[in-house]
C-alpha positions in Angstrom: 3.0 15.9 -2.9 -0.2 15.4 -4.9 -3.6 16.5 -4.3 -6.2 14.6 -0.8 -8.1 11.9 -1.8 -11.3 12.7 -2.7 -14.4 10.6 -1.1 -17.7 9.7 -2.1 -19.0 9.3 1.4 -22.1 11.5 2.5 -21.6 15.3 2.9 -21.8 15.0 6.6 -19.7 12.2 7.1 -16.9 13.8 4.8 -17.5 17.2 7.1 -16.8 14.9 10.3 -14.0 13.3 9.1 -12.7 16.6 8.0 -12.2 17.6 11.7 -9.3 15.6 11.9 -5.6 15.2 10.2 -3.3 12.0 10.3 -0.3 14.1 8.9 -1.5 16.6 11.9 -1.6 14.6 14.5 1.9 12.6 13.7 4.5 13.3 15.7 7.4 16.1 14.4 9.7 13.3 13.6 7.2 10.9 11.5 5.9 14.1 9.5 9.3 14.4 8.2 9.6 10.4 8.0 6.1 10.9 5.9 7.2 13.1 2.9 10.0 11.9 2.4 8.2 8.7 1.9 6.0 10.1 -0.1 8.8 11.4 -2.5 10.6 7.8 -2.5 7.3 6.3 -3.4 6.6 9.1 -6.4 10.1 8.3 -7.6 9.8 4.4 -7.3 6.9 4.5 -9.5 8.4 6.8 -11.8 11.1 4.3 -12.1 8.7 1.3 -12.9 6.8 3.0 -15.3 10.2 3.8 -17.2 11.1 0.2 -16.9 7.7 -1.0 -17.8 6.6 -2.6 -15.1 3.4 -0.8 -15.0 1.0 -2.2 -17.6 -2.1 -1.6 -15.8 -2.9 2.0 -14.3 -5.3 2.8 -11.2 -6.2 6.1 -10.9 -8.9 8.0 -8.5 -12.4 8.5 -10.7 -13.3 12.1 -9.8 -16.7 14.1 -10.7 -18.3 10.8 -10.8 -22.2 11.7 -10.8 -23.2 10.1 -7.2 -25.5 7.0 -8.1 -24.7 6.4 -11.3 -23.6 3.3 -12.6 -19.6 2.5 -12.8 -17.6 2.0 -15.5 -16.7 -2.0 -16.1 -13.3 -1.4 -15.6 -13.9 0.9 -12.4 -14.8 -0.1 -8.2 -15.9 1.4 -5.3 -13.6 0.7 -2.6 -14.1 1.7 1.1 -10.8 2.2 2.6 -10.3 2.3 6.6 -7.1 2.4 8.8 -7.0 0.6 12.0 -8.0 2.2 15.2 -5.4 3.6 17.9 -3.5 0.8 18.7 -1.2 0.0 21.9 1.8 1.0 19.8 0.4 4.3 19.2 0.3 5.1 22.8 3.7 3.5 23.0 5.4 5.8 20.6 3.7 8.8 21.3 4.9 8.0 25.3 8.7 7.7 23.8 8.2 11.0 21.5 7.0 13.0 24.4 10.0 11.9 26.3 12.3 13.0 23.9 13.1 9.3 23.2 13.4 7.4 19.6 10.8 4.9 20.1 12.8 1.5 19.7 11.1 -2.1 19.8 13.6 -4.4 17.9 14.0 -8.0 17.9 17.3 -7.5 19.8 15.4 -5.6 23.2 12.1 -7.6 22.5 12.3 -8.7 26.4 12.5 -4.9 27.6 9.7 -3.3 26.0 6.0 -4.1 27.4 5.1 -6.9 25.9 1.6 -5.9 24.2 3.8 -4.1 21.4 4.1 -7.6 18.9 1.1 -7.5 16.9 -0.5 -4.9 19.5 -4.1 -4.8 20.0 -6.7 -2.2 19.5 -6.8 0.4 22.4 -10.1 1.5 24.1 -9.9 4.6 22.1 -9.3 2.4 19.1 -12.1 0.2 19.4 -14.5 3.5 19.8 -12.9 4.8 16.4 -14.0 1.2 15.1 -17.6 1.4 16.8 -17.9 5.0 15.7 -16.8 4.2 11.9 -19.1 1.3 11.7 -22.1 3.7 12.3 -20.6 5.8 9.1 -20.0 2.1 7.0 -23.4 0.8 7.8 -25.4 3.7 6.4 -22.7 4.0 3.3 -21.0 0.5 2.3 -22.4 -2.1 0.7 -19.6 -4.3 0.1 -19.5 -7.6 -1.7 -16.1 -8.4 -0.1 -13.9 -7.4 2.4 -10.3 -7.7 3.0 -7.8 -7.2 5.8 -4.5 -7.0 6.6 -3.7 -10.2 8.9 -2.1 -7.5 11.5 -3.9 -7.8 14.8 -5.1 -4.1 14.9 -6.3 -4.1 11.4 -8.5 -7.2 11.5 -9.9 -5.9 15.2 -10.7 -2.7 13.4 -12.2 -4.8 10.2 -14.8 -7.0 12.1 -15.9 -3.9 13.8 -16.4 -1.3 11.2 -17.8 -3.7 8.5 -19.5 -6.1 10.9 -23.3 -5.7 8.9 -21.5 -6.9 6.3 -20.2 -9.7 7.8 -23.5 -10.2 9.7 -24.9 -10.8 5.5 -22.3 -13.4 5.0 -20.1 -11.1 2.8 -16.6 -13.0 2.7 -13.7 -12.5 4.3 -9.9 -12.4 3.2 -6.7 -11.6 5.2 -4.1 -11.0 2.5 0.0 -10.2 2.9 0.1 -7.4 0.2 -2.0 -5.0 2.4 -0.3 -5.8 5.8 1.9 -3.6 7.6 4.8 -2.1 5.9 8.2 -1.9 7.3 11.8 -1.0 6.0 15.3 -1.9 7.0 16.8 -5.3 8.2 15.6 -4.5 12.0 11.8 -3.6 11.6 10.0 -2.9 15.0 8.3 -5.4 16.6 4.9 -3.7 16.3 5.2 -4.0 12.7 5.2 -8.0 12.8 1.9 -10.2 13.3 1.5 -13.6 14.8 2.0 -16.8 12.9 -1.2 -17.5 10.3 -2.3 -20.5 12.9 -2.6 -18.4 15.9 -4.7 -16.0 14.1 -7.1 -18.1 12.5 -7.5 -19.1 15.7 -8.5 -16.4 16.8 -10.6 -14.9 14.1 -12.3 -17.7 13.3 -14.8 -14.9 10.7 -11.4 -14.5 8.6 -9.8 -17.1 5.5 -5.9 -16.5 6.5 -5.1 -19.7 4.3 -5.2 -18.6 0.8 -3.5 -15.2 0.5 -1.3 -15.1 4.5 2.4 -16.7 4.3 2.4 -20.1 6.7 5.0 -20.5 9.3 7.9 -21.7 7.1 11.1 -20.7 8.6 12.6 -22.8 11.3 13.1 -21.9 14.3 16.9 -22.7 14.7 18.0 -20.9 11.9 15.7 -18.3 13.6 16.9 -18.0 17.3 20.4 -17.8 15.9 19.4 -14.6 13.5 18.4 -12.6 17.1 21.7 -12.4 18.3 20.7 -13.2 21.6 18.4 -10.7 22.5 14.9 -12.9 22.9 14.4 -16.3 24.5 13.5 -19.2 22.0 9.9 -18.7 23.4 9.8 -15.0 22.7 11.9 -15.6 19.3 9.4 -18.4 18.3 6.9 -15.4 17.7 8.5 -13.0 16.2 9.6 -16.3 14.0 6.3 -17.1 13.0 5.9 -13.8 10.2 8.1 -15.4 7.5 8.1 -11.6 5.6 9.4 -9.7 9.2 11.8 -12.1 10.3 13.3 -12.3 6.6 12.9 -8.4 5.8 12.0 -9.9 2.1 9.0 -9.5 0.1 7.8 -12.2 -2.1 7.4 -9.8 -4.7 11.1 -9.3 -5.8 14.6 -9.1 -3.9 15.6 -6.7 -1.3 19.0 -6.0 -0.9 19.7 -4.3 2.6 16.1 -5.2 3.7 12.8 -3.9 2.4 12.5 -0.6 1.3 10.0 2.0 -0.2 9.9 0.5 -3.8 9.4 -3.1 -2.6 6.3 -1.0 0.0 5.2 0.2 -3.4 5.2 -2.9 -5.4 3.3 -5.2 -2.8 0.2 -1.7 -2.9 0.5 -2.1 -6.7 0.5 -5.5 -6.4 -2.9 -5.4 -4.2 -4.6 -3.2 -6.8 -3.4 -5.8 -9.5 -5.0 -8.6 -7.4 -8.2 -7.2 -6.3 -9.0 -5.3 -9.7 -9.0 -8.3 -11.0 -11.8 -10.0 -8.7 -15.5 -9.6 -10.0 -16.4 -7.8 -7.4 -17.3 -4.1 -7.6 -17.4 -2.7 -4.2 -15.0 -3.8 -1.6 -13.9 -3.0 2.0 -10.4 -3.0 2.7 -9.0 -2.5 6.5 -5.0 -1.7 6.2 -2.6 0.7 7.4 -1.4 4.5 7.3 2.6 3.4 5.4 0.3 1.2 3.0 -2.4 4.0 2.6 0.7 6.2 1.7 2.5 3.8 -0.6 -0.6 3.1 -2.4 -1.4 6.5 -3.3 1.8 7.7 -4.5 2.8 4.6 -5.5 0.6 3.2 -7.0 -2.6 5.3 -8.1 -1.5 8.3 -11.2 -1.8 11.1 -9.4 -5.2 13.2 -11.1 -4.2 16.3 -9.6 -1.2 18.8 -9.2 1.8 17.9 -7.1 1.6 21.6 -5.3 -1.2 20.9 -2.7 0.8 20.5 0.6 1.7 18.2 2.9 0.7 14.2 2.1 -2.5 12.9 3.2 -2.4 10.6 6.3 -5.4 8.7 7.3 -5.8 9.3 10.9 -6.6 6.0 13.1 -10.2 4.6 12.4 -10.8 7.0 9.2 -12.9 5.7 6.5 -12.6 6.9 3.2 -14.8 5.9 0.3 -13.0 6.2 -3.7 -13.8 5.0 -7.3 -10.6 3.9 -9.0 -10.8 2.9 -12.5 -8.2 0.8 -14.8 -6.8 1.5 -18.0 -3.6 0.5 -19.9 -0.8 2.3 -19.9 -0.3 5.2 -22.3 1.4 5.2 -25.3 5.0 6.5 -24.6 6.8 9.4 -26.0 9.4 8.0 -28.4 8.3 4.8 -28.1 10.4 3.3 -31.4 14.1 4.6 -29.7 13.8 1.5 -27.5 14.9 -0.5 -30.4 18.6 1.2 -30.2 19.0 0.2 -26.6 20.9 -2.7 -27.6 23.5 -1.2 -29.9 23.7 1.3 -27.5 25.2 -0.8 -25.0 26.8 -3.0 -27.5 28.5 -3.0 -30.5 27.3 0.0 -31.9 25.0 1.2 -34.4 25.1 0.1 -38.4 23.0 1.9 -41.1 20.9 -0.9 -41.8 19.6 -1.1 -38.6 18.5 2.5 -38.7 16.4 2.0 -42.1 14.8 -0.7 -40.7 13.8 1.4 -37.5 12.7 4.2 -39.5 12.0 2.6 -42.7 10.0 6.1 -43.7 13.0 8.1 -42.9 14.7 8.4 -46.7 11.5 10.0 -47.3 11.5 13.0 -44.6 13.7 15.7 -45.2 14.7 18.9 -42.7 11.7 20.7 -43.9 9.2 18.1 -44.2 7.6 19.7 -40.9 4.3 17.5 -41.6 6.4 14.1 -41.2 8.0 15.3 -37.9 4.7 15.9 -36.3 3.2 12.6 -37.6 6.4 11.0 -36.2 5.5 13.2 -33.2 2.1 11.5 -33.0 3.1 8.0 -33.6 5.7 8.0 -30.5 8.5 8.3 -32.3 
């Protein structure tokens, strides 16, 4: 499955964090759910590569001499997972009973109602206090950006608060929310409507890069097939991206699934690379976490090293990830026979002008091959 993420924190720190194991501590039934999550993200990235949707690469910057200066093209990102939340508890309650946890839109009135957009535990918010000893001694972020999930933003003022204290901005963006799959997503998966929240974190900007409330609610109620009240339905309503199952990204037929999880990771690196700033703080998810490292970071190691890397609730994890283009690719020149492949066929002309060098190569011109070889062709 690919090979830990490495981390530039201190010694110690790495040593602490070390002492504990996300994939570990999952339940039976989510390890499972984990690789094979991790194998549908591998192959989903595979698949955009081959259909070229992957211009830019982000990979991990390993052996990186610790204070010297980046590469342009590379940043130091500080990574954190939300503490334990209430639908943590929840689900580890309903696995221990030998139950499938289920909080749908269709039972939203029979499950406690702290599981939409749950908040941080009291364990949760100690896993914040405790990592924000660890990000005050190591992080100096110029930015920081959160998920606009409850949990996640809880977990971000916590952890980075010096920052914040320094007037480093703020963002709450969509791509690093929550991921979900399916046309029935759990509840605890959804947030509350961009409003409510800014409301309520009055430290974050949820206007530029958070969906508004756009959906109404009629067409909404009628999607819940009876299950919640309009009052209930009205916030469950309010997360355009839940209540559709879509992505803004790209269609999603049968609901949102691992490659469309991968695309909106990819689509976060693609965003934030892009910013000026070089070291960041980003408070997300496990799924995300998951889907970003598989799908969207080339793996720099072997794909032998065991079971996936989880983050466990409230870990902090400091990597260097560096841009480049995208390779050359092997046989590069074929994709000009696609066409006539699927059309009318071939015609000799059309070969010379592919290979116009290819009257002059014979069988045992073994120098052209390998200069064909080296061109991509």
């Amino acid at each position: 499955f690919g090979c830990p993420w490495p981390c530039y924190l201190q010694p110690a720190t790495c040593a602490k964090m070390a002492a504990r194991d996300g994939f570990v501590e999952s339940s039976s039934e989510d390890q499972e759910r984990i690789r094979g999550w991790a194998l549908h993200f591998a192959a989903a990235k595979q698949a955009a590569e081959y259909f070229g949707r992957r211009p830019r690469r982000f990979s991990l910057l390993l052996g990186h001499p610790e204070g010297a200066p980046l590469p342009e093209n590379a940043k130091r990102i500080h990574f954190v997972r939300h503490g334990q939340g209430a639908h943590n508890v929840w689900r580890a309650q309903e696995h221990a009973a030998g139950r499938a946890p289920h909080a749908k839109r269709g039972n939203f009135g029979d499950v406690p109602r702290g599981l939409h957009d749950p908040d941080l535990t009291d364990r949760g918010r100690e896993e914040a206090a405790a990592t924000q000893v660890l990000a005050a001694a190591a992080c100096s972020p110029q930015l920081l950006v959160t998920s606009p999930v409850r949990r996640a933003v809880q977990t971000c003022l916590t952890v980075f608060k010096a920052a914040i204290d320094r007037g480093v901005p703020l963002l709450a963006h969509e791509l690093c929310r929550e991921q979900f799959r399916g046309l029935d997503p759990s509840i605890y998966d959804a947030r509350r409507g961009r409003e409510a929240l800014s409301r309520e974190f009055p430290q974050v900007d949820f206007q530029k890069y958070v969906l508004p409330e756009t959906v109404s609610l009629n067409a909404s109620v009628s999607r819940s097939n009876g299950g919640a009240a309009a009052d209930e339905a009205a916030q469950l309503v309010a997360d355009p991206m839940w209540w559709l199952c879509g992505s803004p990204l790209g269609a999603c037929e049968g609901g949102t699934n691992e490659t469309s999880m991968m695309e909106h990771a990819y689509g976060f690196m693609c965003w934030l690379m892009s910013r000026p700033e070089g070291e960041v703080g980003v408070a997300t998810h496990s799924l995300w976490l998951l889907a970003l490292y598989y799908g969207a970071f080339d793996n720099p190691g072997s794909n032998a090293c065991g079971d996936p890397h989880v983050f466990y609730t409230g870990e902090l994890r400091t990597v260097l990830i560096l841009e480049r283009p995208a390779p050359a690719t092997s046989g590069g020149c074929l994709a000009a026979y696609g066409s006539a492949l699927l059309g009318s066929g071939l015609t000799g002309q059309e070969q010379d002008e592919v290979h116009p060098q290819k009257r002059a190569r014979t069988v045992g011109d073994r120098g052209a091959v390998l200069e064909s070889l080296s061109l991509g062709c």
